[in-house]
C-alpha positions in Angstrom: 49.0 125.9 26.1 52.6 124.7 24.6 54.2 126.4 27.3 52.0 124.1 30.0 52.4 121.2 28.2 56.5 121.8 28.3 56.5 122.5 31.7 54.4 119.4 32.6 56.7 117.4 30.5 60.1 118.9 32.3 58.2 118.4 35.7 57.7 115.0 34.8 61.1 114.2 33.9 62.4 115.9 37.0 60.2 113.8 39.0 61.4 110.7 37.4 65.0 111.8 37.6 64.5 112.7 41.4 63.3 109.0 42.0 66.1 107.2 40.1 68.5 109.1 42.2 66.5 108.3 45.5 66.9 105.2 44.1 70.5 105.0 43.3 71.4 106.6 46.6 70.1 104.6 49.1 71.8 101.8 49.6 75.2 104.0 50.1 73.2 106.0 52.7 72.1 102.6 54.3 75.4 101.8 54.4 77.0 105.0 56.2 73.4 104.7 58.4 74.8 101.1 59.8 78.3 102.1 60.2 77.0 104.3 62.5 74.7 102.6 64.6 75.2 100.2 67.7 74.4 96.7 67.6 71.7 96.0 69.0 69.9 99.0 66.3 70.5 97.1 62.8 68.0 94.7 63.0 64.8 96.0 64.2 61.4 95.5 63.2 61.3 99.2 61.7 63.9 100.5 59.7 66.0 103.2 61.1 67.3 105.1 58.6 68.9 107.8 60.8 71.1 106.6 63.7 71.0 107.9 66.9 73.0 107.9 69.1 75.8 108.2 66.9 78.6 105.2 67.3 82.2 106.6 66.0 83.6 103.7 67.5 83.1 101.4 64.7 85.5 103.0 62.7 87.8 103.3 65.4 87.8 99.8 65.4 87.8 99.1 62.2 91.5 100.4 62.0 92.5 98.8 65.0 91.1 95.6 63.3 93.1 96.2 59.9 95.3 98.8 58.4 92.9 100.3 56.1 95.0 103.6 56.5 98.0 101.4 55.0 95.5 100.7 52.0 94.5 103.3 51.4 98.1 104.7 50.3 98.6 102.0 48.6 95.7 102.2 46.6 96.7 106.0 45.9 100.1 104.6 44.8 98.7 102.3 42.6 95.8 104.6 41.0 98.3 107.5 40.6 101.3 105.4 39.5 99.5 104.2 36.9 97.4 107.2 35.6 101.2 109.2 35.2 102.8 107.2 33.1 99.5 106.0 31.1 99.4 110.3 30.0 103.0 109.7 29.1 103.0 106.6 26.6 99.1 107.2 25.5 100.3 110.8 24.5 103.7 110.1 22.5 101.9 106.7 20.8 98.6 109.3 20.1 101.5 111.7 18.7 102.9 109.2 16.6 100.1 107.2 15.5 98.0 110.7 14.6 100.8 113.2 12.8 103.7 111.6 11.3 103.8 109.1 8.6 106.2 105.7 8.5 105.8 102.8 6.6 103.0 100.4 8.3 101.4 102.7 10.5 97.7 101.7 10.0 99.1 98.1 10.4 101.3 98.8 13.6 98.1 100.8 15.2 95.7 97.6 14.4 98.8 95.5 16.2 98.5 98.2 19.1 94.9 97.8 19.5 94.4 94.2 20.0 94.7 94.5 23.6 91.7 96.0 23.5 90.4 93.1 21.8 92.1 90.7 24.1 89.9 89.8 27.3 92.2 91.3 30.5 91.6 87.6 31.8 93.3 86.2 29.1 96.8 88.1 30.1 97.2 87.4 33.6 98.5 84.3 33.5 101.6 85.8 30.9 101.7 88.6 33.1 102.3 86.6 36.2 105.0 84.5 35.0 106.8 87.7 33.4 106.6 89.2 36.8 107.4 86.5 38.7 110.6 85.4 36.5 111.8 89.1 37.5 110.9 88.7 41.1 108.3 91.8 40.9 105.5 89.9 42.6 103.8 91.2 46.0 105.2 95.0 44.8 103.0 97.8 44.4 105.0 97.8 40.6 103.6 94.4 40.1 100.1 95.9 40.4 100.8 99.0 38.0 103.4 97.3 35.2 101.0 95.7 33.2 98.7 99.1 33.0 101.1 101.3 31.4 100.4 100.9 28.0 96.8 101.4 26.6 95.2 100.5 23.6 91.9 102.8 24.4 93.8 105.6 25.7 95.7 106.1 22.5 92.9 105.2 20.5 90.7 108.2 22.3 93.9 110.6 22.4 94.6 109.9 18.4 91.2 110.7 17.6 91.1 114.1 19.9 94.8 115.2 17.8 93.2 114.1 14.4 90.9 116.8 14.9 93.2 119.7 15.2 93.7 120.8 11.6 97.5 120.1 9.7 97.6 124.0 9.0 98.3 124.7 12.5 100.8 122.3 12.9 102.5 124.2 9.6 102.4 127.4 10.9 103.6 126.1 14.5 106.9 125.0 12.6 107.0 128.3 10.6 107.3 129.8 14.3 109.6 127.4 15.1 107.4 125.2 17.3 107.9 122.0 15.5 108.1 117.8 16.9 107.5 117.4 21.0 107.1 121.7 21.4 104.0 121.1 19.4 103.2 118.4 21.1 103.3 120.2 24.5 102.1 123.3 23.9 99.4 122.9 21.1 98.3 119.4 21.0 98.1 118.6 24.2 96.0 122.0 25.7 93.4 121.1 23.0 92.8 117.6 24.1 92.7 118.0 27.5 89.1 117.2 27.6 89.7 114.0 26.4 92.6 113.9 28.7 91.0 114.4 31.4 88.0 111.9 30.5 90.2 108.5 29.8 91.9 109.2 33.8 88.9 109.7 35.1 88.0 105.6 33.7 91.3 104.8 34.4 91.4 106.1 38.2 88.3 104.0 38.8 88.9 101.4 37.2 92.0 100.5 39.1 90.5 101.8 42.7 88.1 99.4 41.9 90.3 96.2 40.3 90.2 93.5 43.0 91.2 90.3 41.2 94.9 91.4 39.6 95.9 92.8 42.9 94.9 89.8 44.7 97.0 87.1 42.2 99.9 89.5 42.6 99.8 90.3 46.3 100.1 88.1 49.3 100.7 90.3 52.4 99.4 93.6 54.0 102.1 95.9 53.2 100.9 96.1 49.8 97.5 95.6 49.6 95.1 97.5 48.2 91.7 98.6 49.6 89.5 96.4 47.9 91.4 93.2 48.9 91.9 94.9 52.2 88.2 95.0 52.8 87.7 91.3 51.2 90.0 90.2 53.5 88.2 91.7 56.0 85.1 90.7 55.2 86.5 87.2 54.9 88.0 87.6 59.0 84.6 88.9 60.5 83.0 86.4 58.2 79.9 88.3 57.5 79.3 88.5 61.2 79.2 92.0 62.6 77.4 94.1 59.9 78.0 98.0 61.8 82.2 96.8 61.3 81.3 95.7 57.6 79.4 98.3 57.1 81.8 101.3 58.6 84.9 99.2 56.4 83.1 99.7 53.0 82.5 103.3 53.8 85.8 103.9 54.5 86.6 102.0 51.1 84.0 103.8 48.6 84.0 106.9 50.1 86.8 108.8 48.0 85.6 107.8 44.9 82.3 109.4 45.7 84.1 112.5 47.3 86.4 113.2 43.9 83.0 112.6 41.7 81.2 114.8 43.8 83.8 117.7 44.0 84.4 117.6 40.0 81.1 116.3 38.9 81.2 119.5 36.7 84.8 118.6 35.2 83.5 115.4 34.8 80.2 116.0 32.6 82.2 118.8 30.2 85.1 116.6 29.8 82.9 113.7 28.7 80.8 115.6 26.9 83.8 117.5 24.7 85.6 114.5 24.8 82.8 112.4 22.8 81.9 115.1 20.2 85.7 115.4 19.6 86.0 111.4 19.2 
């Protein structure tokens, strides 16, 4: 009777879970279904959720329209660019901020976390004129340079190297491992869960950032793919919805093919990540 009443509860959650992703899916597969179609197929008194015949062409003419392929590496520059050094100054500050002991360290690590307090609107304006003064503006650096540093990275990182006891750190330096070695080798191997969790919020919240990249940028050649498809929406001016459509395809799709290929990497990390923090 417990065992029934188990499996009718885990059948009903299943059901539940299957309609919230039915749910959650369909507009994206509404999407690649009118990026498909012709025409004369999108609006029709019956929904057609599966096109036929299929029309390639709209994404052929979506790149002959605008250089989404030029975005696109852009947007990889950008994401990457970002992410690399991000591991680099979020590690060492983590390091510093978690092991070793100066004068004013809880104080200098409060200072370091007020941007997290800070509203990101409230710094583009400084950010603007810093870049501008050094003649950085409508560069892929200008997109990146105010990025490097972050407050929640090191704060997630610091947490993840608290955890690892002091006793291996002593007997590290008794084997001769001692400052950046043991940084390399021990600390950063056992916090690559969290690692791993603070780029995968970092590479999408920059795929995703639209309005930074537009204040920065003012011509194609360095334009990202979210202010390459707003400009694009903007030129067909909500017009021809299969050209739309096949555009934001193009746009969202690798973010949806990375999830989908390390969805697993992606739970565990999280997961290992929070009960470290």
């Amino acid at each position: 009777m417990k065992f029934n009443r188990h499996l009718r509860n885990k059948s009903g959650l299943h059901l539940i879970l299957m309609v919230v992703s039915l749910i959650t899916v369909a507009p994206y597969f509404w999407i690649l279904s009118t990026s498909l179609k012709y025409r004369t197929e999108v609006f029709t008194p019956t929904p057609k959720w599966i096109p036929w015949p299929i029309n390639i062409q709209n994404y052929l003419e979506v790149f002959q329209m605008a250089p989404f392929h030029l975005y696109l590496i852009n947007t990889i520059i950008v994401v990457t660019g970002i992410l690399a050094v991000q591991l680099v100054t979020i590690t060492l500050a983590a390091y510093v901020f978690s092991r070793k002991n100066f004068w004013g360290k809880e104080f200098f690590f409060f200072l370091f976390l007020i941007q997290m307090m800070i509203p990101i609107h409230a710094t583009f304006l400084p950010n603007f004129l810093t870049l501008k003064r050094f003649d950085l503006l409508n560069t892929r650096v200008a997109m990146m340079l105010p990025f490097f540093a972050s407050g929640y990275g090191t704060f997630l990182l610091r947490q993840a190297f608290r955890q690892i006891p002091r006793a291996l750190e002593d007997a590290a330096v008794i084997d001769g491992c001692g400052g950046l070695r043991f940084l390399w080798h021990v600390l950063v191997p056992l916090a690559k869960p969290t690692l791993i969790a603070f780029s995968i919020i970092s590479i999408v919240s920059h795929w995703n950032d639209y309005l930074w990249p537009l204040i920065v940028t003012d011509t194609p050649d360095v334009r990202t793919l979210t202010i390459g498809l707003g400009m694009f929406v903007q030129q067909e001016s909500g017009a021809d919805w299969t050209l739309l459509m096949a555009a934001t395809a193009f746009v969202t799709a690798p973010m949806l093919i990375f999830f989908l290929v390390f969805q697993k990497k992606f739970v565990q990390s999280f997961m290992l990540s929070g009960m470290k923090g």
